[in-house]
N, C-alpha and C positions, 0 to 999 in steps of 0.2 A: 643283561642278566635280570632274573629275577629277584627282587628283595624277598619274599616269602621264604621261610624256611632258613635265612640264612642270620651267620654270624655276625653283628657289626660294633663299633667303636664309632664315636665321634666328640670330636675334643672342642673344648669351649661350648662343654653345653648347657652350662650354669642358667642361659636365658638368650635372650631373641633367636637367631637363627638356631643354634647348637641346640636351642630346646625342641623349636622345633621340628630338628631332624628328628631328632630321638623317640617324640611324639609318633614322629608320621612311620619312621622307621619300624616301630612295633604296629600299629593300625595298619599297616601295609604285609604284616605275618611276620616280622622278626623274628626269630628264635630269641635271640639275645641280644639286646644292648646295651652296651657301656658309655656310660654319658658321663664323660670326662673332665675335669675341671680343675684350679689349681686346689681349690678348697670343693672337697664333694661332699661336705655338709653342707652344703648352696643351691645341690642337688636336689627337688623332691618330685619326681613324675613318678609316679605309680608304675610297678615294672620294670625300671632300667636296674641293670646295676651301676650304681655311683663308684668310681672311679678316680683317683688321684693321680694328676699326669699334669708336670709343666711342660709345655712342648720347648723351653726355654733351658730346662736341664735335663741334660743327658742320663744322668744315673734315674732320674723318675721317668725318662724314657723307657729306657732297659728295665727297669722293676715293674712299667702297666705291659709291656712287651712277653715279660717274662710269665705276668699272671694270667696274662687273655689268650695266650699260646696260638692255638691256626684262628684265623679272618677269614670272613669273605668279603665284607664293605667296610672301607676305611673312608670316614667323611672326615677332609680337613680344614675345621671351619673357625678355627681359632686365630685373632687373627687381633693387632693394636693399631690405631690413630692416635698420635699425638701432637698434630696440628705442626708438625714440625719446619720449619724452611729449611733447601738444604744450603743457604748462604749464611743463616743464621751465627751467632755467637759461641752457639754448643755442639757439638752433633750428637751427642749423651742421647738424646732423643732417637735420632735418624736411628741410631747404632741398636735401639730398642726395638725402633721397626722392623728391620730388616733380622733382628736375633730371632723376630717370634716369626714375623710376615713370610719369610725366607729360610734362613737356617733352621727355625722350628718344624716347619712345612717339611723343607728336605729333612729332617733328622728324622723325624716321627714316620714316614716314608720310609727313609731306608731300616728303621727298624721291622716295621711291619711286612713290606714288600715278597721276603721270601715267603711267608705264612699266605700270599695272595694269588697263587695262581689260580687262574679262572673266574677269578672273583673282580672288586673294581674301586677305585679310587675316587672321589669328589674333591676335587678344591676349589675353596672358595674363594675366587679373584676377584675382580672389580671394572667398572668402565673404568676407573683410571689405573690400570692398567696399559689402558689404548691413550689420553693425556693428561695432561696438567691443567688445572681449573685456579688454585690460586695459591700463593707464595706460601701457605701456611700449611698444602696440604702436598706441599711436594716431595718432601721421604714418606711419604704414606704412599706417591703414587709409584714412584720409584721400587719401593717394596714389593709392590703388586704388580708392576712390569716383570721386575725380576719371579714373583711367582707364576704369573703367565708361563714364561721361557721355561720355568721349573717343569712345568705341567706336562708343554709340548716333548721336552727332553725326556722326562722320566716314561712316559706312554710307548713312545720308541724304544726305552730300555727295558722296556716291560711287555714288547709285545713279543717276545720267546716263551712268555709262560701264561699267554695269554690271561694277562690284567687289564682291563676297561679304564684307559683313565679317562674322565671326564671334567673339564671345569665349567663353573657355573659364573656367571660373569651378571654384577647387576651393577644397581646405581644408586636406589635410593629406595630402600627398606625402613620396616617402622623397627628401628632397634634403639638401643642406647648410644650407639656411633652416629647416629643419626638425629637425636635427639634434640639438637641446638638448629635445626633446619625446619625452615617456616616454608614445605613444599609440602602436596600430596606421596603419600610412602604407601607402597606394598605391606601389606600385613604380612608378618614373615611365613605363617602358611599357606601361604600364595606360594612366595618365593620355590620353598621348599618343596610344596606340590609339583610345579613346571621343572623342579633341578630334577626328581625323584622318577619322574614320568620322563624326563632324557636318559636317565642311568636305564633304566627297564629298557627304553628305547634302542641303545648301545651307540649314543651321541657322545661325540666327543667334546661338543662346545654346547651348553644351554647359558641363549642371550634371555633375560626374565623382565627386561623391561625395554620401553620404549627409546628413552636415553641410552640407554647401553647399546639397543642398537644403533643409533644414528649416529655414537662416534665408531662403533665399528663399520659402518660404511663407508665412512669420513675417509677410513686409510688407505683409500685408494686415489685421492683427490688431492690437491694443494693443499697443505695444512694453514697458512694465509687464508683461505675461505672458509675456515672451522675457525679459527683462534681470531677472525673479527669480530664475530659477535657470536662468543659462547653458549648462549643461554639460548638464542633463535637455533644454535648447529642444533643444541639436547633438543630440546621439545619442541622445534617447529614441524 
């Protein structure tokens, strides 16, 4: 589909990625977008309307649902790490990941969804999505497992009214989730440019970096020859 011209949402847009969709989303001919956040006084791009939406509660579901009425792009780019283990002491955490990573994703989806026919979907997943890199970040990958399966499933439920879904699958972006990582990172409008120019495209998977692809190749091989030397599987 085309972005120009058309209607769009994208939540968690307060800064890194979600900003900028929002950015590229209007530069690409938006009509309108709504750049959504739990505080949209956090909000300031020139042109969006700012937006108040936890993808976390339901009734603020229903009330940005209720005010943006028909969509044509829903980017779901909101999204928590919290370093979580899932053997850990608590799971208070995991249970936070997967409310915003997962339940949020689906909830904010199924509100919008009827408003989408012909129009298309972004979610924003991850390489760990495909595996496990270290004890600290496994309800983070977990969450994003489980949004991958969300992506594939809802695309199939969504191809009677002809909706695009597409996920966008990366690894290592310059955002604030990323921040404590001492590696080369995509400037998020990179990211955002290669996700945007697949949506137009009508792809259903955009891999945006090199990592990401190399463990999506992975899955077709022993995972024994990925998980012995992690770091050689991403970037050799």
């Amino acid at each position: 589909m085309q972005i120009k011209g058309t209607k769009a949402l994208v939540t968690g847009a307060n800064r890194g990625l979600g900003r900028a969709f929002a950015e590229a989303l209007l530069a690409r001919g938006a009509t309108t977008v709504y750049a959504t956040a739990r505080r949209p006084d956090q909000i300031d791009i020139p042109g969006v309307v700012p937006l108040r939406l936890d993808i976390t509660d339901q009734r603020s579901i229903d009330a940005a649902a209720a005010e943006v009425g028909d969509l044509d792009v829903l980017i779901n780019n909101a999204g928590i790490s919290t370093d979580a283990p899932l053997l850990g002491p608590s799971m208070e955490n995991i249970r936070r990941e997967f409310d915003t990573n997962f339940w949020g994703t689906l909830n904010v989806t199924r509100a919008f969804a009827p408003r989408l026919a012909g129009g298309a979907i972004l979610n924003v997943i991850s390489a760990l999505s495909w595996y496990a890199f270290a004890p600290s970040s496994n309800g983070y990958a977990a969450s994003k497992a489980a949004e991958w399966s969300l992506t594939n499933g809802i695309r199939l439920e969504l191809a009677g009214q002809r909706t695009q879904v597409t996920a966008l699958a990366l690894a290592i972006a310059d955002t604030d989730m990323m921040a404590g990582v001492d590696i080369p990172k995509l400037p998020p409008h990179e990211v955002v440019s290669l996700a945007l120019d697949g949506l137009e495209a009508g792809r259903l998977e955009v891999v945006a970096d090199r990592p990401t692809a190399n463990v999506k190749a992975s899955l077709s091989r022993d995972p024994a020859l990925f998980y012995a030397d992690i770091p050689a599987a991403l970037f050799g």
